[in-house]
C-alpha positions as CSV (number, residue, x, y, z in Angstrom):
1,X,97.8,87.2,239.6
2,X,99.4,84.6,236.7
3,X,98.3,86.4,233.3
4,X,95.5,83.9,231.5
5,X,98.0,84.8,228.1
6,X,100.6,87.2,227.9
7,X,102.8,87.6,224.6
8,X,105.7,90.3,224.0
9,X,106.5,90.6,220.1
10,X,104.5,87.9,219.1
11,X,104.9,87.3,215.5
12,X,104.9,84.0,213.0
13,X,105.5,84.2,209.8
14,X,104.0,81.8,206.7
15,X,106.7,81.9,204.2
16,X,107.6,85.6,203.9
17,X,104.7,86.6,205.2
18,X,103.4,87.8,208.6
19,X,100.4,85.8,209.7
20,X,100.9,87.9,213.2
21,X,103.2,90.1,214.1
22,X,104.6,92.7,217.3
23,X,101.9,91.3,219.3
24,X,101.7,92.4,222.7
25,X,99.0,91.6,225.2
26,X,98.5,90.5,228.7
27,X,95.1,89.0,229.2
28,X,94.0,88.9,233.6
29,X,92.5,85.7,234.5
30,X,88.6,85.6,235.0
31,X,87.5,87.2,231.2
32,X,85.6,86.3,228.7
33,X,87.8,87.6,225.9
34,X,86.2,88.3,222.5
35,X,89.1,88.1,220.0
36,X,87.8,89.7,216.5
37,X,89.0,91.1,213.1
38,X,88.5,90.5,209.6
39,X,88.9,87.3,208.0
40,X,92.8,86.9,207.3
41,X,93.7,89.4,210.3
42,X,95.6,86.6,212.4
43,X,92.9,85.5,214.8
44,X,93.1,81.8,214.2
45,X,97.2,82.0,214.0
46,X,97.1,83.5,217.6
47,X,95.2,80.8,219.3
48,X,96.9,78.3,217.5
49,X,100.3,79.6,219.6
50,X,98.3,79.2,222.4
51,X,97.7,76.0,222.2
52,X,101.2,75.2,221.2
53,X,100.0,73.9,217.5
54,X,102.8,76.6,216.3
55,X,105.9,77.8,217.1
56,X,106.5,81.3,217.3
57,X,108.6,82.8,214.2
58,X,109.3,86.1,217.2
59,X,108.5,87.1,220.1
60,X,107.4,84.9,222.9
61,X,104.2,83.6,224.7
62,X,102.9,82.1,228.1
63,X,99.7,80.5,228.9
64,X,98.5,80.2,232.9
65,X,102.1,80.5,233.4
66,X,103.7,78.3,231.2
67,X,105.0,77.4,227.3
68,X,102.1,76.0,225.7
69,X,101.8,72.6,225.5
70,X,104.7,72.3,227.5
71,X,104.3,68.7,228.8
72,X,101.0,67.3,230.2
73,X,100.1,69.5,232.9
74,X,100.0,72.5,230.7
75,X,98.2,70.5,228.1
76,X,95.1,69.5,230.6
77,X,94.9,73.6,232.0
78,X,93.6,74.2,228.3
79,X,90.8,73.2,226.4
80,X,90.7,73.7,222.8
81,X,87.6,73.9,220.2
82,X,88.6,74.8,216.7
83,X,86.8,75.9,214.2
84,X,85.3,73.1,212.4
85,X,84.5,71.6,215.6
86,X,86.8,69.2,216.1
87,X,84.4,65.9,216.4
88,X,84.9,62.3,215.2
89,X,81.6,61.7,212.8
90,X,82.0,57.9,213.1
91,X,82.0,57.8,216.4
92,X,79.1,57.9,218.9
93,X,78.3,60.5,221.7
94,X,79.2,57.9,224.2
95,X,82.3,56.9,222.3
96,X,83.7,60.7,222.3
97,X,83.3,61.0,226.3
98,X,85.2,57.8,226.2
99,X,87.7,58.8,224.2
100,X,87.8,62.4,226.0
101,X,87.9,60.6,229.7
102,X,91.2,59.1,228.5
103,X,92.5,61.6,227.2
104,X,92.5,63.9,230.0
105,X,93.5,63.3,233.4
106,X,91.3,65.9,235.0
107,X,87.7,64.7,233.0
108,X,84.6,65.3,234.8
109,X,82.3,62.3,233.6
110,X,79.3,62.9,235.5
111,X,79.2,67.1,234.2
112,X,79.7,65.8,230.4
113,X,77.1,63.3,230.9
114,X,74.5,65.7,232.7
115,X,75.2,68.3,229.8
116,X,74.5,65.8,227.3
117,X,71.1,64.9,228.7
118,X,70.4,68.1,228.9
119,X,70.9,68.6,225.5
120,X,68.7,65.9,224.8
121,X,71.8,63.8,222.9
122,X,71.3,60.2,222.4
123,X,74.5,58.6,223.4
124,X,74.0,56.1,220.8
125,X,74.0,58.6,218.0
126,X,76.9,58.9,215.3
127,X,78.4,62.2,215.1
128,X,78.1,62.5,211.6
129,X,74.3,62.4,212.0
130,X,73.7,65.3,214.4
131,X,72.8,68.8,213.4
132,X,75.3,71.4,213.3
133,X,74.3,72.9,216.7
134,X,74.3,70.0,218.4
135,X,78.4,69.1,216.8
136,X,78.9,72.1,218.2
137,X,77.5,71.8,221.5
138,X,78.7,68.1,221.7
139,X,82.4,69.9,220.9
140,X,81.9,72.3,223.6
141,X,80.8,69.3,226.3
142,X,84.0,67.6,225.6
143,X,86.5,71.1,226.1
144,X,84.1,71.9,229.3
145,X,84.7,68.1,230.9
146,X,88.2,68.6,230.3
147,X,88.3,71.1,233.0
148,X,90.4,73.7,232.3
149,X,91.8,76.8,233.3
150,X,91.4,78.5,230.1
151,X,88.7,77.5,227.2
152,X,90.0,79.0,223.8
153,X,87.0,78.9,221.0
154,X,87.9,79.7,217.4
155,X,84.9,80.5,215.8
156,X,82.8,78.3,216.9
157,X,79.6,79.4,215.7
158,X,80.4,80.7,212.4
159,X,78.4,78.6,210.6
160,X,75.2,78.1,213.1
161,X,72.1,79.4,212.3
162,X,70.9,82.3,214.9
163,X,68.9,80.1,217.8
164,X,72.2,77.5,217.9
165,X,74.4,80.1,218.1
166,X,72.4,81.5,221.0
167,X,71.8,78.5,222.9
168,X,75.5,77.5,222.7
169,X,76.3,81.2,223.7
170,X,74.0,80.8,226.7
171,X,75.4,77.3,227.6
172,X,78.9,78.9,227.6
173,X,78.3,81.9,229.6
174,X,76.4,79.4,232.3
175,X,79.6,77.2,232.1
176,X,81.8,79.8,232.7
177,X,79.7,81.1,235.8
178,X,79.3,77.9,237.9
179,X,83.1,75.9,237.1
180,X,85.0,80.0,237.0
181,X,87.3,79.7,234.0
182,X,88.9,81.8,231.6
183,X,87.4,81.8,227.8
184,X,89.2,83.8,224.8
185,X,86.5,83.2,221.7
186,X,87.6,84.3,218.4
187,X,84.5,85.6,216.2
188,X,84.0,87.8,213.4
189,X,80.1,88.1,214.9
190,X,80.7,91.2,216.7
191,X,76.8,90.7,218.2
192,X,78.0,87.4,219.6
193,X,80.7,89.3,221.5
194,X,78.8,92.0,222.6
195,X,76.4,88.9,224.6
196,X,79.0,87.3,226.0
197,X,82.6,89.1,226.0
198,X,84.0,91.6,229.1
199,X,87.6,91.8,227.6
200,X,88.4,92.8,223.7
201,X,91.0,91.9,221.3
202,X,90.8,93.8,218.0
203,X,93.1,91.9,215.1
204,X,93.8,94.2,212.0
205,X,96.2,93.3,209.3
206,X,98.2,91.0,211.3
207,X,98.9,93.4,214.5
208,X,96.7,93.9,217.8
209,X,95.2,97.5,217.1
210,X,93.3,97.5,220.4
211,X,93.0,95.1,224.0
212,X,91.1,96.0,227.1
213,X,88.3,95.2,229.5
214,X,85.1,96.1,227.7
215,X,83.5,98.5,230.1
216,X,86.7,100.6,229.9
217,X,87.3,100.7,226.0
218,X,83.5,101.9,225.7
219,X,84.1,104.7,228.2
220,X,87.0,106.2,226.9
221,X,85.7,106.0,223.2
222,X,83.1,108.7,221.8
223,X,81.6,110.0,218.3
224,X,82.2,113.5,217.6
225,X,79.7,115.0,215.3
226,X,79.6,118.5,214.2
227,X,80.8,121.6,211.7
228,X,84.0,120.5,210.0
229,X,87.0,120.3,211.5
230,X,90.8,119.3,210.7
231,X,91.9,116.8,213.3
232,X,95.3,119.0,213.9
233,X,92.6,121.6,215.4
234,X,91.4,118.8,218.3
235,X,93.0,118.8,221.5
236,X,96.5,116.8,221.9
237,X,94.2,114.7,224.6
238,X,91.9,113.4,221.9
239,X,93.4,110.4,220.2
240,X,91.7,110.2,216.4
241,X,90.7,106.8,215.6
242,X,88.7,107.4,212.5
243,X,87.2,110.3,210.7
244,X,84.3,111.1,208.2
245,X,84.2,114.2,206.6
246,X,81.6,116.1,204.1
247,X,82.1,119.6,203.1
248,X,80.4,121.1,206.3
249,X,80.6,118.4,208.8
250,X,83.1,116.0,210.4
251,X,82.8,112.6,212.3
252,X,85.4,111.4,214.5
253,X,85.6,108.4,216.2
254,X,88.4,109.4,219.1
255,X,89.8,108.2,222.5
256,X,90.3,110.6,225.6
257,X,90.2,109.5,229.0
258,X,89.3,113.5,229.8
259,X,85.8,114.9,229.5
260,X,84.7,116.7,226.2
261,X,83.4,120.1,226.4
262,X,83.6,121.6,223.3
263,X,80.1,122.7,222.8
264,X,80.0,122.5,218.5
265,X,80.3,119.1,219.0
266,X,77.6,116.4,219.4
267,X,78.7,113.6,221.7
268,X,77.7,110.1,221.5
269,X,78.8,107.0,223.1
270,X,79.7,104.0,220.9
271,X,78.5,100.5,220.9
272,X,81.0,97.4,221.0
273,X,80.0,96.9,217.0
274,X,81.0,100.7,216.4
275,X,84.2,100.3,218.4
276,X,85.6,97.6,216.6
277,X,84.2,98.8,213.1
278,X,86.2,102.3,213.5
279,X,89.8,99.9,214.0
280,X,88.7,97.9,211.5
281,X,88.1,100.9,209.3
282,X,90.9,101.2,206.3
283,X,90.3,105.1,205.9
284,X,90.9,105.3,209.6
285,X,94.2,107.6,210.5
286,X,97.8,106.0,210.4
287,X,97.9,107.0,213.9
288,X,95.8,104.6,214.9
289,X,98.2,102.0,213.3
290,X,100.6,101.8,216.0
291,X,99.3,99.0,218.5
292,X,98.0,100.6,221.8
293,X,99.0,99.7,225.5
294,X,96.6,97.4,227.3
295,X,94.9,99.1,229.7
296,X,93.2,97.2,232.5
């Protein structure tokens, strides 16, 4: 099966410094991949090499197969919504499925003017007049009628209040189930994710610190909670991700694929906020620094 996205050494570089770098990932077709990290991590860089808006500075990158934006047919297999939701306030809902219908030779009129009925959008309305959900969700009918093969989404609830950010979630996740299309969303809202996402793509300081299916990353990842313990003294099996430590007790965060029987430990099973929080974490371990294989 063609990879949705698959980079080797990825990097690009602003001046002298790395925006994204060593990036490796291969992303199967048929996810939903949440793509998070701190603000300034390289989220926004990596999409933008996606959609062929940059050049790589290293490295390379192919999308469903090809270089992106490599000539019209690779431009109309992906659909692009940035972050400010890329809408034309002057113009009218009617005039941007206009413009999107020529535009893109694969446009599905009759689905972007169902969608915006169902919305309840007045075709005769200016952009610039409607709320910030409804930009939003008026972005997200134009990327949808596009058709494509993969929808990439850079933030594009970040600054919707918690029922638009919901419905457009639910809108997406319906798309996604009746036209079968790949989405990579970039969000710093790790409860978004956790709704929506089946694949993950934690971004720290410029380099991919952790990629997988979602089911599979929360299996193989468990707290450790009991009398303190250096982590030389854990077994070569358990990978440390992060660690707490008082003077009697210690808190790891590890990885192990093998079962955990030590009984002075208390085991508990992470959530996808915890997961991502303990690679995020800057007391983590160096260890954890090095960017880890994909695993599907």
């Amino acid at each position: 099966m063609t990879s949705v996205l698959h980079a080797q050494g990825l990097g690009r570089k602003y001046g002298k410094r790395w925006a994204l770098r060593d990036c490796t990932i291969d992303i199967p077709a048929g996810h939903v991949v949440g793509l998070v990290g701190p603000n300034g991590a390289g989220k926004t860089t990596l999409l933008k090499l996606a959609c062929g808006q940059l050049e790589p500075t290293a490295g390379g990158i192919t999308v469903l197969g090809g270089r992106p934006a490599g000539g019209p047919a690779q431009l109309a297999k992906v659909g692009f919504v940035a972050q400010d939701t890329p809408i034309y306030a002057g113009l009218t809902v009617a005039e941007h499925l206009e413009l999107g219908a020529r535009l893109n030779p694969r446009w599905d009129a009759s689905m972007a003017r169902e969608r915006i009925a169902r919305l309840g959008l007045a075709l005769n309305h200016r952009a610039g007049k409607l709320s910030g959900g409804q930009r939003a969700q008026l972005a997200l009918t134009v990327g949808l009628a596009k058709r494509p093969e993969l929808l990439i989404l850079d933030e594009p609830v970040a600054s919707l209040d918690p029922l638009a950010r919901r419905e457009f979630l639910q809108h997406l996740m319906e798309a996604t189930v009746e036209h079968e299309f790949s989405v990579v969303l970039s969000s710093h809202l790790v409860s978004d994710l956790e709704r929506v996402c089946d694949f993950l793509i934690v971004l720290v300081d410029s380099r991919v610190r952790l990629a997988g299916e979602t089911d599979q990353l929360l299996a193989t990842h468990h707290r450790l909670t009991g009398p303190r313990r250096d982590p030389d003294r854990l077994p070569a099996d358990q990978r440390v991700i992060s660690q707490r430590h008082t003077d009697r007790q210690s808190t790891y965060v590890i990885r192990t694929e093998a079962p955990i029987h030590d009984p002075a430990w208390t085991v508990t099973q992470l959530s996808l906020e915890d997961l991502v929080l303990a690679y995020m974490d800057e007391r983590a371990t160096d260890e954890r620094r090095v960017p880890l294989e994909v695993r599907r």
